[in-house]
C-alpha positions in Angstrom: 37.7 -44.8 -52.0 38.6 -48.6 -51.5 39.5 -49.2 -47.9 42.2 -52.1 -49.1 42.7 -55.6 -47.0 43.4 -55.8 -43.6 46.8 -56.4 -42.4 47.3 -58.1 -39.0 50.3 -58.4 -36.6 51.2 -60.2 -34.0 54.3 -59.7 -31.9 56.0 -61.8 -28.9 59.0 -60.2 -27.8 61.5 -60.8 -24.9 64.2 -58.0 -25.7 63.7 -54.7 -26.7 64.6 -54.0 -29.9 62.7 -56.3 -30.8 59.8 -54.2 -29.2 61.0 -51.3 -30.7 60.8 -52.7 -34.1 57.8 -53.9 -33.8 56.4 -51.2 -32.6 57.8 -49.1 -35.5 56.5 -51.5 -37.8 53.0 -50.3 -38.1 52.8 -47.3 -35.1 55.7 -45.1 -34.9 59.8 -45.4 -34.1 60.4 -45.1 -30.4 63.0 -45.4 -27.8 62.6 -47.7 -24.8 64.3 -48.5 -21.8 63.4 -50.5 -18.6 62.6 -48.7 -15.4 64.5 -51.3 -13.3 67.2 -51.9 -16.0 67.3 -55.5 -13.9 64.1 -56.7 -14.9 62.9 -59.6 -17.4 61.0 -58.5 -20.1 58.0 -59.6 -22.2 56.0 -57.5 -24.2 53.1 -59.0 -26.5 51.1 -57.3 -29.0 48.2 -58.2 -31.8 46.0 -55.8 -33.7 45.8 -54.9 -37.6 46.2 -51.8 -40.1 43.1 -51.0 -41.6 42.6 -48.0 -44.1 43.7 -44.6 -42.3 43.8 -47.3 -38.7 46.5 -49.1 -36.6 44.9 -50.5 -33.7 46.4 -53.2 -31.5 46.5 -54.6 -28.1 49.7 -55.1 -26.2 51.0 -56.4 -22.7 54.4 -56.2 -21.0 55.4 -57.4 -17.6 58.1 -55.0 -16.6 57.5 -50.7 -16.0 59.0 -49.0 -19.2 60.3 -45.6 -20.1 59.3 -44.7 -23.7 59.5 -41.5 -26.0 59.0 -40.5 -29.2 59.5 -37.8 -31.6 56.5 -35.9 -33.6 54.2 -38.1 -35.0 54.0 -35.8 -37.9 51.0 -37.7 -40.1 48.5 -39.2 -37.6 47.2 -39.1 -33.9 47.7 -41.4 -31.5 45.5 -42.8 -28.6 47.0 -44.8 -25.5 44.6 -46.1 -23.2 45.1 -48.3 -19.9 43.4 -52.0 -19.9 45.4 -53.0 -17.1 48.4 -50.7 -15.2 48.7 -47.6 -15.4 51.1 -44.4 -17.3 52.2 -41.0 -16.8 52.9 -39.3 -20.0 53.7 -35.9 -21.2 53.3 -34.5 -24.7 52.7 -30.6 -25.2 53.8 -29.5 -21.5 51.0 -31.0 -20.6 50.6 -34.9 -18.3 48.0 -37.1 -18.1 47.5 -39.6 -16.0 46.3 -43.0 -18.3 44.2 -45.5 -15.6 41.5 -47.8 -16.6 39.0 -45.1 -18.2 41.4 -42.4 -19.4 43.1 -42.5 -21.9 45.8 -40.2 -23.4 45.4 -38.2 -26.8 48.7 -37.1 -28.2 48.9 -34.5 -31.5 51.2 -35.2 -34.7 53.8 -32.5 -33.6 54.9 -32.7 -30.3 57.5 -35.5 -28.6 56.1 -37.7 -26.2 57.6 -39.4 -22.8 55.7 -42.3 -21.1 56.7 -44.2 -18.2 54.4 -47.0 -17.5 53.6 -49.5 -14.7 54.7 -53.2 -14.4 52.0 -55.4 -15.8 50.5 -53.1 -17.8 47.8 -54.0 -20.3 46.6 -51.1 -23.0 45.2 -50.4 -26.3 46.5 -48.6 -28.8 45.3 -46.4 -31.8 47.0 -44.4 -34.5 44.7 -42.4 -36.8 45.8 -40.7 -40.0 45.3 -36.7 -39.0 43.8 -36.0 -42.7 41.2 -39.0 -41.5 40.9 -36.9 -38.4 39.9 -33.6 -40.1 37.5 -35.2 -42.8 35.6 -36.9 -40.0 35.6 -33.8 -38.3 34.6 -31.8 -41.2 32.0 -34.4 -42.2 29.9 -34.4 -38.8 30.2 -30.1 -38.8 29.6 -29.4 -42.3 32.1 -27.3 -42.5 35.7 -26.9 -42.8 38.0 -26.8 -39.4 42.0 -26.0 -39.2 44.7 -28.3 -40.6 45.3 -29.4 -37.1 42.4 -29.2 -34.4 43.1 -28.8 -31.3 42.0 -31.9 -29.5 42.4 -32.1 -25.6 45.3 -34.3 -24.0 43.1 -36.9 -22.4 40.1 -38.8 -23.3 36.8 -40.6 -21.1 36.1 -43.9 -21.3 33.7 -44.2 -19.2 30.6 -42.7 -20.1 28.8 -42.0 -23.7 30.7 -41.7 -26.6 33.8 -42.7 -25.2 32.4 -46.0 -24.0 30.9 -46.4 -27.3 34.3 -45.3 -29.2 36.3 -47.7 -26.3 33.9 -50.8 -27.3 34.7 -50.5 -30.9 38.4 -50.3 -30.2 38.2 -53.7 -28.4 35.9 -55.3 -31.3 38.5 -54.3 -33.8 41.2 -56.0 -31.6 39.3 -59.2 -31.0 38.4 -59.2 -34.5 42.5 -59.1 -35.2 43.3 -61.9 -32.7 40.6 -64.6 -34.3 40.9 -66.9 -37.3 39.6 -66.2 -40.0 38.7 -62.5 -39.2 35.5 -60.5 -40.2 37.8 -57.9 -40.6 39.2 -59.4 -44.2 35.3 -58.8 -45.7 34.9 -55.5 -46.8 31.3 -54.7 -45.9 32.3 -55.3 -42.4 35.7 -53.9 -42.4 34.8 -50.9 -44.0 31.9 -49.5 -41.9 34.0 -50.7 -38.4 36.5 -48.3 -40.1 34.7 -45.2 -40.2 32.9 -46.1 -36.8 36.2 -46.0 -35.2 36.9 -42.9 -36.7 34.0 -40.5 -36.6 33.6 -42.5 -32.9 37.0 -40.4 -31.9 36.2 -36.9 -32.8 32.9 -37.7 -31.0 34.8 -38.9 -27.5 37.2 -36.6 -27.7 37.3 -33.4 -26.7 37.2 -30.2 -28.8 36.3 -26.9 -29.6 33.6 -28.4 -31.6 32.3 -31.0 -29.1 29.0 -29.5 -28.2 27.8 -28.6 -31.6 28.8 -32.4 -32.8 26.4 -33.2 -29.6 23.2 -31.3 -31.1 20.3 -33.2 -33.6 21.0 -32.3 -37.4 17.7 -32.1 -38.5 16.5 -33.0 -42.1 13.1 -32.5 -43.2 13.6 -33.3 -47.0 12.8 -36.9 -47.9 15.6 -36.7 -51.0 18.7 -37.8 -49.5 17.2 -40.9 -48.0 15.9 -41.8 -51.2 18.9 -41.4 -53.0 20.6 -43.7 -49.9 18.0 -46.1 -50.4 18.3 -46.3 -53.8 21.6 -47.1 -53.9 21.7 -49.6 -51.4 19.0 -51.2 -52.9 20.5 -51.1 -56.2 24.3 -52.8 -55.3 23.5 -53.6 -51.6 27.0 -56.0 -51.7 28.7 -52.0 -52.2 30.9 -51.9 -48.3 28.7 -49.0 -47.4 30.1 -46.6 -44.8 27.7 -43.8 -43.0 29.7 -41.6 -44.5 30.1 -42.8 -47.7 26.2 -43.2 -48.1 25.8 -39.4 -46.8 28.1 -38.1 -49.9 25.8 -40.2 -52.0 23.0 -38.8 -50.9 24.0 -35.3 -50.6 24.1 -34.9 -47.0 26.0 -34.9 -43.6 26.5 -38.1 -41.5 24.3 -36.5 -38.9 21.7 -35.1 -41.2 21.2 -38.3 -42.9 20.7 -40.7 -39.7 18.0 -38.1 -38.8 16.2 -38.4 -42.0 16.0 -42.0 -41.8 14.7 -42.3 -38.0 12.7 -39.2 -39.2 11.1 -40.7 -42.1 12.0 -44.1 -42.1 12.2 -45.0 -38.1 15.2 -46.7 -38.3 18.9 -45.8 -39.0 21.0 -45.9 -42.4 23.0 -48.9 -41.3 19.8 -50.8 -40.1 18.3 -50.4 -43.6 21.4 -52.0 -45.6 21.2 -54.9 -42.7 17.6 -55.5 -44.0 18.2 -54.9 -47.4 21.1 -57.6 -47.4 18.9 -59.8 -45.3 16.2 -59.9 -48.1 19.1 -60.9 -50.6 20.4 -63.3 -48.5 17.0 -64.9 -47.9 16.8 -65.1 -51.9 20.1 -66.5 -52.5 18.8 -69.5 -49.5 15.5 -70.1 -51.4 17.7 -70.2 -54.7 20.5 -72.3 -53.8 21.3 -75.9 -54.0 22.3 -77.0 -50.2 24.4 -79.4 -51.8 26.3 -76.4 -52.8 26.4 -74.1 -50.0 25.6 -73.5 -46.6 23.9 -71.1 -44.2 27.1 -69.8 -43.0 28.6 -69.0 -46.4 25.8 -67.2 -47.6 25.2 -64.9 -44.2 29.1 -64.2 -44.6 28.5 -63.4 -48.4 25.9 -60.8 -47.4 28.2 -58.8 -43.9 27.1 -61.0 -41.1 29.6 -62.0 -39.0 28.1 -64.0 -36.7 25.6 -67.0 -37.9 23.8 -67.7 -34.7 22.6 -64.0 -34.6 22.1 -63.8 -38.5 19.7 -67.1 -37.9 17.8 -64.8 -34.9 17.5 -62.3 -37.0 16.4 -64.3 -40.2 13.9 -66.1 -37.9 12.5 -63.4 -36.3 12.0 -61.8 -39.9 10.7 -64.3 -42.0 9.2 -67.4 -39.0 11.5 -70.3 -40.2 15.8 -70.6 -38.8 17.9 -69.9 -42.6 18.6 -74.2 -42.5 15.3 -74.5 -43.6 14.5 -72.5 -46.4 17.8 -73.7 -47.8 16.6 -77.1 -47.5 13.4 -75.9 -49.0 11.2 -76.5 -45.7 
């Protein structure tokens, strides 16, 4: 399924309805009040809708009181980049500090009250998105709603991982132009972020997502290979190329370190680098330029496409355009 364009946002507010509406733009409706009804207010916040994602990053100067009704079609994740948060959700609190982050359900109201200055990310993930993930990495189905624990660790392993991505995507949304508006980067950060959550978070499931998925058969990394190598402009997702080939997520990265020794991702890199090295040899540089063809093949950065390219074929990308 096509993921669709990004959509960013990016909101300066010094009263709060505007907050509120801006807010319940792309996240949720909400009700908000000042903790010292005398305070100024300012309240910033930047990010983009992707696919089954909202992820932003906001600020606000003054401690705030906010709720919400059920969420109904999607989870949300709050997490503390600066300040701190005491919420409830579930008759249950969590403390959000740099680290932790809170995990609320799509039934169930929440209350947060937050400190002054505080700095956090937030993420709102479609609950059907949720449960395929989840269902992907298992192999097997789980319950319309999982139960997923009130809190989640940033700290350490998959949470750090998951945490990193969450900033990428919001750095990504605050720079012109984005890497987020070409699909074979957009999508792939997409399913990162969320197979990356059902990973950090924590579940009845947890430990068997933890354990190696073995695969012994060579056939589903042929069939990934082969369609990679066959439409290799295609915005590949792990999981899309594990349908393809028949097999789980998990399964499928083991058969390619297994058989291959590197991972499913890693192999499209190099089979887009081979076509962009063609296209250089090909071109007219008159016509076009290193950095147009790396972003034509998913690299977002030049400088590190040019490592790369270098380190691959012993000459920077400049100069087998310029047919050196």
């Amino acid at each position: 399924m096509a993921l669709g364009p990004a959509e960013f946002f990016s909101f300066r507010e010094r009263d709060l309805d505007g907050a509120k509406a801006a807010v319940g733009q792309d996240f949720f409706t909400t009700s908000m009040d000042l903790v010292d009804r005398t305070a100024s207010y300012d309240f910033r916040f930047d990010g983009v809708v992707l696919g089954a994602l909202a992820v932003g990053v906001s600020q606000i100067n003054s401690g705030l009181e906010i709720g919400t009704a059920d969420l109904e079609d999607c989870y949300y994740v709050n997490y503390s980049a600066s300040g701190s948060m005491h919420a409830r959700h579930r008759r249950r609190a969590v403390e959000v500090t740099p680290g932790w982050g809170a995990v609320y359900h799509p039934v169930g109201p929440v209350a947060m009250t937050t400190s002054d200055e505080y700095g956090s990310y937030a993420v709102r993930i479609d609950r059907g998105a949720v449960n395929a993930a989840l269902e992907e990495q298992l192999g097997h189905p789980v319950p319309p709603d999982p139960v997923l624990e009130p809190h989640v660790d940033l700290r350490t392993g998959p949470g750090r991982r998951w945490d990193r991505l969450v900033r990428l995507l919001c750095d990504e949304a605050r720079t012109t132009p984005s890497a987020l508006s070409h699909p074979m980067i957009a999508a792939p950060l997409h399913d990162a972020v969320v197979t990356g959550f059902v990973h950090a978070t924590e579940h009845r499931w947890r430990e068997t997502l933890g354990r190696p998925s073995r695969c012994w058969s060579r056939t589903p990394v042929r069939r990934a290979v082969e369609a990679m190598r066959s439409d290799p402009a295609q915005p590949f997702t792990p999981n899309g190329l594990a349908r393809l080939a028949g097999a789980s997520t998990r399964t499928l990265h083991d058969g390619f370190r297994r058989h291959l020794d590197t991972t499913p991702m890693a192999y499209l890199r190099l089979v887009r680098l081979e076509r962009a090295h063609a296209e250089l040899r090909a071109a007219d540089p008159r016509g076009t330029t290193v950095a147009a063809v790396a972003h034509r093949w998913g690299f977002t950065h030049v400088s590190r496409f040019a490592q790369v390219y270098r380190r691959t074929y012993g000459r920077p990308p400049g100069a087998t355009l310029r047919g050196g």
